[in-house]
C-alpha positions, 0 to 999 in steps of 0.5 A: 500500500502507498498513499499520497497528498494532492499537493504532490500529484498534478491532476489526473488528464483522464478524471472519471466523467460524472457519468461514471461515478455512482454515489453511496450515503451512508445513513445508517448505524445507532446514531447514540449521539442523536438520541438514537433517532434515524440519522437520514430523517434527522431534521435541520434548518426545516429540511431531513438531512437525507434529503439537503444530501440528495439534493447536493449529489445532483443527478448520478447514474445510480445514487444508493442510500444505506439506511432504516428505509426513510419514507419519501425518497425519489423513486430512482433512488436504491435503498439497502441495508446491512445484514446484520442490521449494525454491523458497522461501516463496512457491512454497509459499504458492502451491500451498497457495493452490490448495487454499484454498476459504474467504475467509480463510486463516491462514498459519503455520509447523511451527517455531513451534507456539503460534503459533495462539494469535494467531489470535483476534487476527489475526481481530479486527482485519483487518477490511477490511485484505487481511492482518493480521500479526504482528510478534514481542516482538523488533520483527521481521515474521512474514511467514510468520504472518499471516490473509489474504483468500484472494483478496488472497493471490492477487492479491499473489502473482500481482503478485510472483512466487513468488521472493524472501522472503514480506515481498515479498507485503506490498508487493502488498497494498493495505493489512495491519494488524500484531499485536504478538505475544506470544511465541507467534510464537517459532519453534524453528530448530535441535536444540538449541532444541527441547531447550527446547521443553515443551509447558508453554511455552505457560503463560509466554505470556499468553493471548491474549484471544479 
Protein backbone atom coordinates (compact mmCIF):
# COMPACT_ATOMS: atom_id res chain seq x y z
CA UNK A 1 0.00 0.00 0.00
CA UNK A 2 1.14 3.73 -0.76
CA UNK A 3 -0.70 6.87 -0.38
CA UNK A 4 -0.14 10.41 -1.14
CA UNK A 5 -1.30 14.05 -0.95
CA UNK A 6 -2.96 16.35 -3.63
CA UNK A 7 -0.20 18.93 -3.27
CA UNK A 8 2.22 16.12 -4.52
CA UNK A 9 0.27 14.83 -7.66
CA UNK A 10 -0.62 17.01 -10.75
CA UNK A 11 -4.42 16.22 -11.91
CA UNK A 12 -5.44 13.40 -13.39
CA UNK A 13 -5.69 14.06 -17.57
CA UNK A 14 -8.34 11.34 -17.51
CA UNK A 15 -10.55 12.01 -14.49
CA UNK A 16 -13.61 9.84 -14.45
CA UNK A 17 -16.62 11.88 -16.12
CA UNK A 18 -19.86 12.30 -13.79
CA UNK A 19 -21.22 9.59 -15.86
CA UNK A 20 -19.02 7.08 -14.48
CA UNK A 21 -19.45 7.86 -10.56
CA UNK A 22 -22.20 6.49 -8.93
CA UNK A 23 -22.85 7.60 -5.05
CA UNK A 24 -23.21 5.85 -1.78
CA UNK A 25 -24.79 7.69 1.53
CA UNK A 26 -24.42 6.12 4.27
CA UNK A 27 -27.29 6.86 6.68
CA UNK A 28 -27.22 4.08 8.97
CA UNK A 29 -25.84 2.93 12.35
CA UNK A 30 -27.21 3.60 16.09
CA UNK A 31 -26.90 7.42 15.91
CA UNK A 32 -26.19 7.00 20.03
CA UNK A 33 -25.32 10.91 19.76
CA UNK A 34 -28.55 11.96 18.10
CA UNK A 35 -30.77 10.21 20.70
CA UNK A 36 -30.98 7.36 18.63
CA UNK A 37 -33.41 8.58 16.03
CA UNK A 38 -32.55 7.83 12.35
CA UNK A 39 -29.80 9.85 11.10
CA UNK A 40 -31.46 10.39 7.31
CA UNK A 41 -34.68 11.72 8.78
CA UNK A 42 -32.97 13.90 11.40
CA UNK A 43 -34.09 17.43 10.68
CA UNK A 44 -32.11 20.67 10.07
CA UNK A 45 -32.77 24.04 9.00
CA UNK A 46 -36.56 22.73 8.22
CA UNK A 47 -35.47 20.07 5.84
CA UNK A 48 -34.37 15.98 6.53
CA UNK A 49 -30.70 15.54 6.43
CA UNK A 50 -31.00 12.79 3.67
CA UNK A 51 -32.69 14.91 1.63
CA UNK A 52 -30.23 18.51 1.69
CA UNK A 53 -27.65 15.38 0.62
CA UNK A 54 -29.54 14.26 -2.18
CA UNK A 55 -30.23 17.18 -3.46
CA UNK A 56 -26.00 18.28 -3.17
CA UNK A 57 -25.05 14.96 -5.35
CA UNK A 58 -27.21 16.05 -8.32
CA UNK A 59 -28.17 13.65 -10.85
CA UNK A 60 -25.53 10.32 -10.70
CA UNK A 61 -26.13 7.33 -12.81
CA UNK A 62 -27.02 5.21 -9.52
CA UNK A 63 -27.49 7.05 -6.10
CA UNK A 64 -27.76 4.20 -3.07
CA UNK A 65 -28.73 5.22 0.14
CA UNK A 66 -27.71 2.73 3.42
CA UNK A 67 -30.35 3.38 5.55
CA UNK A 68 -33.56 2.08 8.07
CA UNK A 69 -35.61 2.77 4.83
CA UNK A 70 -36.71 6.51 5.38
CA UNK A 71 -40.13 7.47 3.84
CA UNK A 72 -40.29 9.80 0.64
CA UNK A 73 -37.44 9.31 -1.39
CA UNK A 74 -37.48 9.95 -5.18
CA UNK A 75 -38.13 6.65 -6.95
CA UNK A 76 -34.81 6.50 -8.61
CA UNK A 77 -33.12 6.21 -5.51
CA UNK A 78 -31.92 2.23 -4.16
CA UNK A 79 -32.44 1.83 -0.58
CA UNK A 80 -30.02 -1.15 1.35
CA UNK A 81 -29.44 -2.37 4.50
CA UNK A 82 -26.66 -4.31 6.05
CA UNK A 83 -27.27 -7.59 7.30
CA UNK A 84 -26.87 -7.88 10.32
CA UNK A 85 -28.67 -4.72 10.61
CA UNK A 86 -25.23 -2.53 12.73
CA UNK A 87 -22.97 -4.18 11.64
CA UNK A 88 -20.85 -1.40 11.01
CA UNK A 89 -19.49 0.63 8.13
CA UNK A 90 -18.08 -1.83 6.35
CA UNK A 91 -21.12 -4.23 6.14
CA UNK A 92 -22.76 -1.23 4.76
CA UNK A 93 -20.40 -0.14 2.18
CA UNK A 94 -20.55 -3.95 1.22
CA UNK A 95 -24.01 -4.15 0.49
CA UNK A 96 -24.23 -0.80 -1.31
CA UNK A 97 -21.12 -2.03 -3.34
CA UNK A 98 -23.60 -4.76 -4.87
CA UNK A 99 -25.77 -2.16 -6.31
CA UNK A 100 -22.99 -0.38 -7.95
CA UNK A 101 -22.91 -0.66 -11.70
CA UNK A 102 -20.29 2.23 -12.53
CA UNK A 103 -16.25 2.47 -12.33
CA UNK A 104 -16.43 4.55 -9.51
CA UNK A 105 -18.42 5.35 -6.77
CA UNK A 106 -18.28 8.36 -4.45
CA UNK A 107 -18.54 7.43 -0.58
CA UNK A 108 -20.22 9.97 1.96
CA UNK A 109 -22.33 10.04 4.94
CA UNK A 110 -26.48 11.82 5.54
CA UNK A 111 -24.24 13.87 8.56
CA UNK A 112 -22.12 15.55 6.50
CA UNK A 113 -24.37 17.10 3.98
CA UNK A 114 -21.93 19.88 1.89
CA UNK A 115 -19.83 17.21 1.74
CA UNK A 116 -20.22 16.70 -2.01
CA UNK A 117 -18.56 20.00 -2.61
CA UNK A 118 -15.44 17.87 -2.84
CA UNK A 119 -16.11 15.54 -5.11
CA UNK A 120 -14.98 17.61 -8.05
CA UNK A 121 -11.58 17.37 -6.22
CA UNK A 122 -11.72 13.95 -5.27
CA UNK A 123 -12.00 13.04 -9.23
CA UNK A 124 -9.46 15.39 -10.42
CA UNK A 125 -6.80 13.75 -8.84
CA UNK A 126 -7.38 9.67 -8.44
CA UNK A 127 -6.20 9.11 -11.28
CA UNK A 128 -4.58 5.65 -11.09
CA UNK A 129 -4.76 5.52 -7.11
CA UNK A 130 -7.66 2.81 -6.01
CA UNK A 131 -9.36 5.84 -3.83
CA UNK A 132 -8.91 9.29 -3.49
CA UNK A 133 -9.80 10.58 0.32
CA UNK A 134 -10.25 13.22 2.04
CA UNK A 135 -8.53 14.41 5.40
CA UNK A 136 -10.71 17.16 7.34
CA UNK A 137 -9.39 21.07 8.12
CA UNK A 138 -8.67 19.10 11.54
CA UNK A 139 -5.85 16.84 10.15
CA UNK A 140 -8.37 13.97 10.80
CA UNK A 141 -9.02 10.74 7.62
CA UNK A 142 -12.55 10.89 6.41
CA UNK A 143 -12.87 7.34 5.57
CA UNK A 144 -16.25 7.48 5.38
CA UNK A 145 -15.74 10.45 2.22
CA UNK A 146 -13.83 9.13 -0.49
CA UNK A 147 -14.00 8.33 -4.51
CA UNK A 148 -13.32 4.87 -5.41
CA UNK A 149 -12.60 2.41 -8.31
CA UNK A 150 -15.55 0.01 -7.79
CA UNK A 151 -13.67 -2.96 -8.10
CA UNK A 152 -10.51 -1.98 -5.81
CA UNK A 153 -13.54 -1.09 -3.15
CA UNK A 154 -14.46 -4.82 -3.85
CA UNK A 155 -11.20 -6.24 -3.66
CA UNK A 156 -10.41 -4.15 -0.21
CA UNK A 157 -13.33 -5.48 1.39
CA UNK A 158 -13.04 -8.62 0.33
CA UNK A 159 -9.48 -8.69 1.83
CA UNK A 160 -10.54 -7.04 5.30
CA UNK A 161 -13.89 -8.20 6.01
CA UNK A 162 -16.61 -6.40 6.82
CA UNK A 163 -15.63 -5.82 10.57
CA UNK A 164 -13.67 -3.34 12.18
CA UNK A 165 -13.71 0.65 11.34
CA UNK A 166 -13.74 1.72 7.49
CA UNK A 167 -9.92 3.42 7.88
CA UNK A 168 -9.45 -0.73 7.64
CA UNK A 169 -10.24 -0.82 3.96
CA UNK A 170 -7.12 1.78 3.02
CA UNK A 171 -4.85 -0.87 4.46
CA UNK A 172 -6.24 -3.19 1.44
CA UNK A 173 -5.86 -0.83 -1.39
CA UNK A 174 -2.95 -0.64 -3.43
CA UNK A 175 -2.38 2.99 -3.33
CA UNK A 176 -5.05 6.04 -2.38
CA UNK A 177 -4.20 9.69 -2.60
CA UNK A 178 -5.65 12.26 0.27
CA UNK A 179 -7.54 15.55 -0.35
CA UNK A 180 -7.30 18.42 2.38
CA UNK A 181 -10.84 19.37 2.97
CA UNK A 182 -12.09 22.43 3.36
CA UNK A 183 -14.97 22.44 5.92
CA UNK A 184 -17.18 20.71 3.57
CA UNK A 185 -16.50 17.29 5.09
CA UNK A 186 -17.82 18.61 8.65
CA UNK A 187 -20.46 16.34 9.98
CA UNK A 188 -23.10 17.19 12.45
CA UNK A 189 -23.06 14.13 15.45
CA UNK A 190 -25.92 15.45 17.75
CA UNK A 191 -29.28 17.57 18.06
CA UNK A 192 -27.56 20.21 19.22
CA UNK A 193 -25.11 20.82 16.44
CA UNK A 194 -27.62 20.68 13.86
CA UNK A 195 -29.08 23.54 15.75
CA UNK A 196 -26.39 25.39 13.83
CA UNK A 197 -26.93 23.83 10.78
CA UNK A 198 -28.31 27.00 7.93
CA UNK A 199 -28.31 25.88 4.72
CA UNK A 200 -26.18 29.50 4.06
CA UNK A 201 -23.26 27.43 5.71
CA UNK A 202 -22.14 26.13 2.65
CA UNK A 203 -21.25 30.09 1.96
CA UNK A 204 -18.36 30.27 4.53
CA UNK A 205 -16.89 27.29 2.71
CA UNK A 206 -14.75 28.34 -0.03
CA UNK A 207 -15.55 26.85 -3.34
CA UNK A 208 -14.11 24.35 -4.49
CA UNK A 209 -12.95 24.61 -7.64
CA UNK A 210 -14.09 22.42 -10.37
Amino acid sequence: MCSGDEASVPPACDSPSSGEISAMVLAGGRATRMGGIDKACAVADGERLIDIVLRSLGPAPRIVVSSRQPEGLPADVQLVAENPPFAGPIAAIARGSEEIATPFVFITTVDAPFASRLLPRLARVIGDHSAAVVRSSDGFLEPLIALWRTVDLRAAIAETGTEGAAKRLYSAAPSFIEVPGDGSERDYDTLEELKSFTHHSAATIPSVQK
